[in-house]
C-alpha positions in Angstrom: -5.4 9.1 16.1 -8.2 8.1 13.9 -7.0 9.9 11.1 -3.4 8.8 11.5 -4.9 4.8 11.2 -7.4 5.4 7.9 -3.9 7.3 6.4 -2.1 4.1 7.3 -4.8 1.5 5.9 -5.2 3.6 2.5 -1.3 3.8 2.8 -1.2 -0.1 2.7 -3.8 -0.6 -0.1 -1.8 1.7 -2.2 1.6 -0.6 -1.8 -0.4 -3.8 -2.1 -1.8 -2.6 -5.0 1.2 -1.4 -7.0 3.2 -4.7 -5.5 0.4 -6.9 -6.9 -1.4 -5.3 -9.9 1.1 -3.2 -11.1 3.1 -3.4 -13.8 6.3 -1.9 -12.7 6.9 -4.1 -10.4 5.7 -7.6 -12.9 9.7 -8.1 -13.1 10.3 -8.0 -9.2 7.3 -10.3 -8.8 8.4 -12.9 -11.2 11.5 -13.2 -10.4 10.3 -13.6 -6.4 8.0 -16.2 -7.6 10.6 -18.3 -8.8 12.0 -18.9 -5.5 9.0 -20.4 -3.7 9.7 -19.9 -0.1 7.8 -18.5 3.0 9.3 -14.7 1.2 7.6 -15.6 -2.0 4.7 -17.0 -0.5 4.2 -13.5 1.8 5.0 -11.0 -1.0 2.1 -13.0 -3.4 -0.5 -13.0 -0.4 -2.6 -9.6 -0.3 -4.2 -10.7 2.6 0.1 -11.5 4.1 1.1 -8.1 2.5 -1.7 -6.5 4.8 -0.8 -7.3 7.6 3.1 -6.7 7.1 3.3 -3.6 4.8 1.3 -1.3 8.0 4.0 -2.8 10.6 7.0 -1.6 8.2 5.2 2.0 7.6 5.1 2.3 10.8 8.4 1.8 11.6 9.6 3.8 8.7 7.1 6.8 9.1 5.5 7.1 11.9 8.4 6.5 14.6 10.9 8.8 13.6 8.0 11.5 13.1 8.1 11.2 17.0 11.2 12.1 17.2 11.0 15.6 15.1 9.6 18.6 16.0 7.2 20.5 14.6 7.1 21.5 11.3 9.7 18.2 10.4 7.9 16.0 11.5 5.5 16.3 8.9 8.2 15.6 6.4 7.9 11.8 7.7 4.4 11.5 7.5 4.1 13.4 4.2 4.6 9.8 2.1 1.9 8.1 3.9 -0.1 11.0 2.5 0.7 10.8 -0.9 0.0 7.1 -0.6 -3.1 7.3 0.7 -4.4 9.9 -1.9 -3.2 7.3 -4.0 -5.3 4.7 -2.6 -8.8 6.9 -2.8 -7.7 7.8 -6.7 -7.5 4.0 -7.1 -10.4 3.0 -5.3 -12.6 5.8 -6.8 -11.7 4.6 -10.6 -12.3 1.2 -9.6 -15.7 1.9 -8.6 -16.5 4.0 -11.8 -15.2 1.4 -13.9 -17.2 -1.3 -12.1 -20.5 0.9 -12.4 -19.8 1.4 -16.4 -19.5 -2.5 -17.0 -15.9 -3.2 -16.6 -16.4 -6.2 -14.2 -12.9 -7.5 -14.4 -11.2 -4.5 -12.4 -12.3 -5.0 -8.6 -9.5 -7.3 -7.1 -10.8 -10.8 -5.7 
């Protein structure tokens, strides 16, 4: 459904985001870096990431929530959930900290 695909998309901002701007993962993306191959290369692209991170979701999530019956299959979904609450906390302190002056915190 509709809802299912805006869960997904906010889902995939939120693992971009932490992947690219966060700082838990600075070590993982250094030492990726140093390799410089079509991997590196496709975990440094956002643009790459977004069109890779909903097919793995996807598999991960959504199929096997086919698979379960009602109330488990819920229990798959419920990570895409989280991450896309994620996302609209991001998004939403982004934009309030673009509006106060802080130009330096929307990404691109």
């Amino acid at each position: 459904t509709l809802t299912d695909i805006l869960i997904l998309a906010l889902a995939t901002i939120a693992i971009t985001d932490a992947w690219l701007r966060g700082s838990l993962f600075a070590g993982a993306r250094a030492y990726v870096e140093t390799f410089e191959n079509w991997l590196s290369e496709l975990l440094g692209c956002r643009l790459c990431l977004s069109y890779h991170v909903p097919i793995w979701l996807t598999i991960l999530f959504y199929i096997p929530s086919l698979f379960e019956f009602w109330p488990w299959h819920v229990l798959f979904r419920l990570p895409l959930g989280i991450l896309a609450a994620t996302a609209i906390a991001t998004l939403i302190n982004d934009v309030r900290d673009a509006i106060r002056g802080d130009d330096d915190v929307l990404p691109g």
